[in-house]
N, C-alpha and C positions, 0 to 999 in steps of 0.2 A: 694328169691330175684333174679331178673332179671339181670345179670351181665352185659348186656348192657351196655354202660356208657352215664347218661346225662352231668355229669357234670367231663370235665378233663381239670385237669391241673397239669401245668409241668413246673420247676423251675419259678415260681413265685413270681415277685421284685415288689414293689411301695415305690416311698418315695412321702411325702408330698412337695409341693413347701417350699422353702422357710426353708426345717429342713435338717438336715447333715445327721441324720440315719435315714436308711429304714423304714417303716414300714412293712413290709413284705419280708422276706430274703430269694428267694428260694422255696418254697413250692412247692412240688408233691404231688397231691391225685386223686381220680375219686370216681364218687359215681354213683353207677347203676342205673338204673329202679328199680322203686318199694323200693328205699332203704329210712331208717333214718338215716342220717348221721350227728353226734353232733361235732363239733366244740367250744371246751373245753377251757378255760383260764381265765388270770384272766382279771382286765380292764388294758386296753394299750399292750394287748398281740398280738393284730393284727387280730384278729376275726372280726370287723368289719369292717376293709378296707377291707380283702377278700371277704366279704358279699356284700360291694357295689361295689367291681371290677364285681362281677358276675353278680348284677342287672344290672349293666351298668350306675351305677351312677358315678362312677371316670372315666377316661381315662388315658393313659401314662404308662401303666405300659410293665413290663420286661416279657420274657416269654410269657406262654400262656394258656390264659383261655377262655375254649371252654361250649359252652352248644350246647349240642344236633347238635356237631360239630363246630359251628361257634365262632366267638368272642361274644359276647352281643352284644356290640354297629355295627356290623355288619348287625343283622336281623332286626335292624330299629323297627318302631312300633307295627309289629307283635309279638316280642318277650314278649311285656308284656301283651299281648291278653291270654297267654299260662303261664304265672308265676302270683303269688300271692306274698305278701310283708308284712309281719305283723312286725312293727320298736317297738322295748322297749319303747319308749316314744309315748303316743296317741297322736292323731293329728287330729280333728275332725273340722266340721262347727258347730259350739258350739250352735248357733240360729235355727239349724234344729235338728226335734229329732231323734232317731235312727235308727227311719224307712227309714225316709228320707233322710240321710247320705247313709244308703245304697242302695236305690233307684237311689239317685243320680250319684253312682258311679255306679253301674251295667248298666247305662245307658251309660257307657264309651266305653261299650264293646260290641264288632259285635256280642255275640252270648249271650244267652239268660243263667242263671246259676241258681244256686240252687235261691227259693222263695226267698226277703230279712227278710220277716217274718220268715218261718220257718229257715234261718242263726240264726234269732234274739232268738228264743226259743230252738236253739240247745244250745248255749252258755246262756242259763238263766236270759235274758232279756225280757221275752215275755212282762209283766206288764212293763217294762219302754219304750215300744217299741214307743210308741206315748209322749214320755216325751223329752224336749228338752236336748242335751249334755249338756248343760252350768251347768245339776244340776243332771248329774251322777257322784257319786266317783270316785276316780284314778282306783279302782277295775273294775267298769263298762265299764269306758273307758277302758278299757285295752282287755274286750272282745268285745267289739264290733271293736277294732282295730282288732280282732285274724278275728271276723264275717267276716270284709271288705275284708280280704287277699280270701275270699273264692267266692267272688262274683260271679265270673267269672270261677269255676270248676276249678283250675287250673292243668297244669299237674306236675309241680314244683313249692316249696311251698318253700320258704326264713322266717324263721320265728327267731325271736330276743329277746331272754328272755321269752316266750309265756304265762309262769305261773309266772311271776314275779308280788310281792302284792298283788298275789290271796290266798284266803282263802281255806282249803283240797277242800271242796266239788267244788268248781270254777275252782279249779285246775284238778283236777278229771272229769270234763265234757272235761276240754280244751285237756286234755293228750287223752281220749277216741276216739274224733273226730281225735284226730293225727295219733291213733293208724287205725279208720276205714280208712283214706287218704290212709295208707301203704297197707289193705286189698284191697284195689280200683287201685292198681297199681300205686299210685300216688308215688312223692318222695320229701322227705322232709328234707333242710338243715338246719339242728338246732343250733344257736349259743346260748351259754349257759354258765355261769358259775356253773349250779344247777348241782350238777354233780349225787344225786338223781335221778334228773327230768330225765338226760342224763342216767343213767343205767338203771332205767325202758325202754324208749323210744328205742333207741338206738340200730340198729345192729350195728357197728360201729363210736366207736370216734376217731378223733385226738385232741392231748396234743399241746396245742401252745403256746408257749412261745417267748417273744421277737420276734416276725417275722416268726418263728419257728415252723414246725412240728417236737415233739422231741417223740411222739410214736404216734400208730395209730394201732387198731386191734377192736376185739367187746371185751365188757365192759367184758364178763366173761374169755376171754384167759388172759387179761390185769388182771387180781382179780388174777385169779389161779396161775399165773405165780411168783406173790411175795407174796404169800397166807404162810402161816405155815404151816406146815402139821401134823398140832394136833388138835384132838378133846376134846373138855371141855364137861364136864359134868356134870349135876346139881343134887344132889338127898337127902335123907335126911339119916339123920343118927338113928342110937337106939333109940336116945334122940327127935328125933323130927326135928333138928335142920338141915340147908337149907346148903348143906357141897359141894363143887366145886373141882373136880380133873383132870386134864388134861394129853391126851396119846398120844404117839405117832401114829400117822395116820399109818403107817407103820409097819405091822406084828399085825395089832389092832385084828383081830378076835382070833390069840395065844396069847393075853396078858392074862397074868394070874389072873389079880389087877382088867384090865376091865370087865371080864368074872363075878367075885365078886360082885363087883358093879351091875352090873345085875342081878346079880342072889338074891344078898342078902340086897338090898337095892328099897327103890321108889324113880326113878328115875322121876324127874318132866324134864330136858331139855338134850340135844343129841345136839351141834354143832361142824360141823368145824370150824377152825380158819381161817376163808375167810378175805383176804384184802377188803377195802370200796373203791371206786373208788379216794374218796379224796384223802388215804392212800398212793393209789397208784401213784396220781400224784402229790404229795409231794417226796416219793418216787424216782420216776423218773426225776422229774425239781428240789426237793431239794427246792420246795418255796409251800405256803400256798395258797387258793385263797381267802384269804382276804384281 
């Protein structure tokens, strides 16, 4: 990863007109070149006002939020020449079909980007590609929303739930193109409650709670940090039988009991006791994201 910074910001406030509390209390982050950077919570945690501070869709706020230096709403229409936008809720011209939705929009743009066909068969629409929206499912819609975000090659990629009501294999194409984006130098700001989705993906996440960055590091320091430091073991006993004993990680190659177990059993599984990302942001915020 490119330490560069596209995207910084530094004590960052917004309240809604019209509400007493903030939505956004404060936040410091930056996220480099070439980075995945997940934006973790639950709903009403403030993940998406910061999402559309950055697009440049709000105004008014505290602080400062810069992309590639400037404010958003600074570099005018140029800025969304150079970002992409993929919103958790599809939003299409439902009487055109999916070729043509993206046709349409790539004609927004001064330079010319990936085919809309080949967008359309990277995301696994090639066969509905000539079909109108009005009678794709909330699943299709949803990639050909991720399709649109790509129109235009972008160098920053704002993406909102991206595999949400996708089925594994759906999910699984959308995560791969994310993952090629970071290969390509691109960088990708993922808001997300999947916190799965976010530890695959993910060189780094922030925990946001209430308004709030209350941690932020990559998914495996965040694991290891409130991890156990015991290994479980599966293996079977005299009898056949499917028997589980657990060691301490610590001085494990002189344990005397593990040494046994190896030596004098079949052992079917070997793990540490690694924290799950959800673990750990329960863990740290003391709330669930449900």
């Amino acid at each position: 990863m490119n330490t560069e910074s596209v995207i910084d910001v530094r004590d960052l406030t917004y309240t809604y007109p019209k509400t007493a509390e903030p939505a956004v209390r404060g936040m410091d982050f930056a996220v480099g070149r070439g980075e995945i950077f997940g934006f973790l919570g639950p709903s009403g945690a403030g993940k998406s006002t910061t999402q559309k501070l950055l697009i440049g869709l709000l105004r008014g706020h505290g602080g400062q939020a810069l992309v590639w230096g400037r404010d958003p709403l600074d570099w005018g229409p140029r800025y969304y020449q150079r970002i992409g936008v993929s919103f958790e809720l599809p939003n299409h011209y439902l009487k055109l079909t999916g070729a043509e939705n993206l046709q349409f929009f790539a004609s927004l743009y001064d330079s010319a980007g990936p085919d809309p066909r080949s967008l359309l068969d990277d995301v696994g629409l090639t066969d509905a590609a000539d079909t109108r929206v009005a009678k794709y499912s909330k699943g299709m819609q949803m990639r050909l929303t991720f399709a649109r975000s790509l129109v235009n090659d972008p160098e920053l990629l704002f993406l909102d739930e991206p595999t949400s009501g996708l089925d594994p294999v759906n999910a699984r194409r959308i995560k791969d193109i994310i993952l090629d984006l970071k290969a390509r130098g691109r960088t990708v700001f993922l808001t997300t409650h999947d916190m799965a989705t976010a530890d695959e993906l993910c060189d780094r996440v922030a925990f946001v709670v209430d308004g709030r960055i209350v941690a932020l590091d990559a998914p495996a320091e965040l694991k290891i940090a409130r991890s156990r430091r015991l290994v479980r073991v599966e293996y079977r006993s005299a009898q056949g039988t499917l028997q589980t004993t657990e060691f301490p990680m610590d001085g494990l190659a002189d344990d005397p009991e593990f040494r046994t177990v190896l030596r004098d059993h079949h052992v079917e599984t070997i793990h540490s006791r690694e924290a799950s990302l959800d673990e750990v942001f329960v863990d740290v915020t003391g709330r669930s994201l449900a």
